[in-house]
C-alpha positions in Angstrom: 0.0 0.0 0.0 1.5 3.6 -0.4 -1.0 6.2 1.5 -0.5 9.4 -0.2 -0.1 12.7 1.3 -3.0 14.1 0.2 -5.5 11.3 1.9 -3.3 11.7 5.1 -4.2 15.6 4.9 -7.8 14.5 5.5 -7.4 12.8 8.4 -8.0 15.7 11.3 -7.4 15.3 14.6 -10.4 16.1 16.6 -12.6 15.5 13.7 -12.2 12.6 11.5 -13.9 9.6 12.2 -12.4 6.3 12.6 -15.5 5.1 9.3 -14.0 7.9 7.7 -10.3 7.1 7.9 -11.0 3.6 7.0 -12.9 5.2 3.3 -10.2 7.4 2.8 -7.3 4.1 3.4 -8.9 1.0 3.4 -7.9 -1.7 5.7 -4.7 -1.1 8.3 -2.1 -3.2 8.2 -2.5 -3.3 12.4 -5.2 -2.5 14.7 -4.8 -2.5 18.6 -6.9 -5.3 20.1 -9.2 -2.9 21.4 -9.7 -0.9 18.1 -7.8 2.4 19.5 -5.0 2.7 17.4 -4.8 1.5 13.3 -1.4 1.2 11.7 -0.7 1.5 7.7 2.7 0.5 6.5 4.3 1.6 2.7 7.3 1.2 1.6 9.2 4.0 -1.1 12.8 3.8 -2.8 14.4 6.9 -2.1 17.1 7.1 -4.0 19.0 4.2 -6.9 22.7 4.0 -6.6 25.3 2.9 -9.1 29.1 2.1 -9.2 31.2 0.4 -11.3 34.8 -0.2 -12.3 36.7 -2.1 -14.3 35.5 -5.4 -13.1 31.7 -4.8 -13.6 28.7 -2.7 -12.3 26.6 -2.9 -9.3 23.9 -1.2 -8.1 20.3 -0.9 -6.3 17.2 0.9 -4.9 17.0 2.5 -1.3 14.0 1.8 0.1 12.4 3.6 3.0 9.5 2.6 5.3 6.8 4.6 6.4 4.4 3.9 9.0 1.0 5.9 9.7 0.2 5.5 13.2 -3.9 6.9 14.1 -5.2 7.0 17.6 -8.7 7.1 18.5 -10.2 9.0 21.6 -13.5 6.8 23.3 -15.7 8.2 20.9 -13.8 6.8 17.7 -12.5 10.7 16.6 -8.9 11.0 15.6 -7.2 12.1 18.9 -3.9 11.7 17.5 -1.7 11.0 14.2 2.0 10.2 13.0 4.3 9.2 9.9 7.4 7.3 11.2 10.2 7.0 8.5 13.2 4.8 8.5 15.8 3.7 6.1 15.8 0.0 5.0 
């Protein structure tokens, strides 16, 4: 999956519904046993690298993960959202 700024910019704390996130997503890759918190994961490649020399070429992609973590207050509003990152 790869969640895209834009639907992340319609997720509000304070007002988004947990219904609504799931439209705007689709299903988490995690959910907290008691429904509080949803996780989506996507990976990216950040940059290709290259190198070569006389005895052949190598190269590759550098991926980075994301994670969207989305807590939900008693009432099932958006209390709280964040976008981890981490090199590969």
């Amino acid at each position: 999956m790869n969640v895209r700024e834009e639907s992340i910019a319609t997720i509000i704390q304070g007002q988004t519904r947990k219904e609504e996130v799931f439209l705007a997503l689709g299903e988490p890759d995690e959910v907290a046993p008691d429904g509080s918190r949803l996780v989506y994961r996507w990976v990216k490649v950040k940059a290709i690298w290259a190198a070569g020399s006389h005895y052949g070429a190598s190269g590759g992609e550098i991926p980075r993960e994301y994670q969207l973590i989305i807590t939900f207050d008693e009432r099932g509003v958006v209390a709280h959202r964040e976008i981890q990152a981490r090199w590969m």
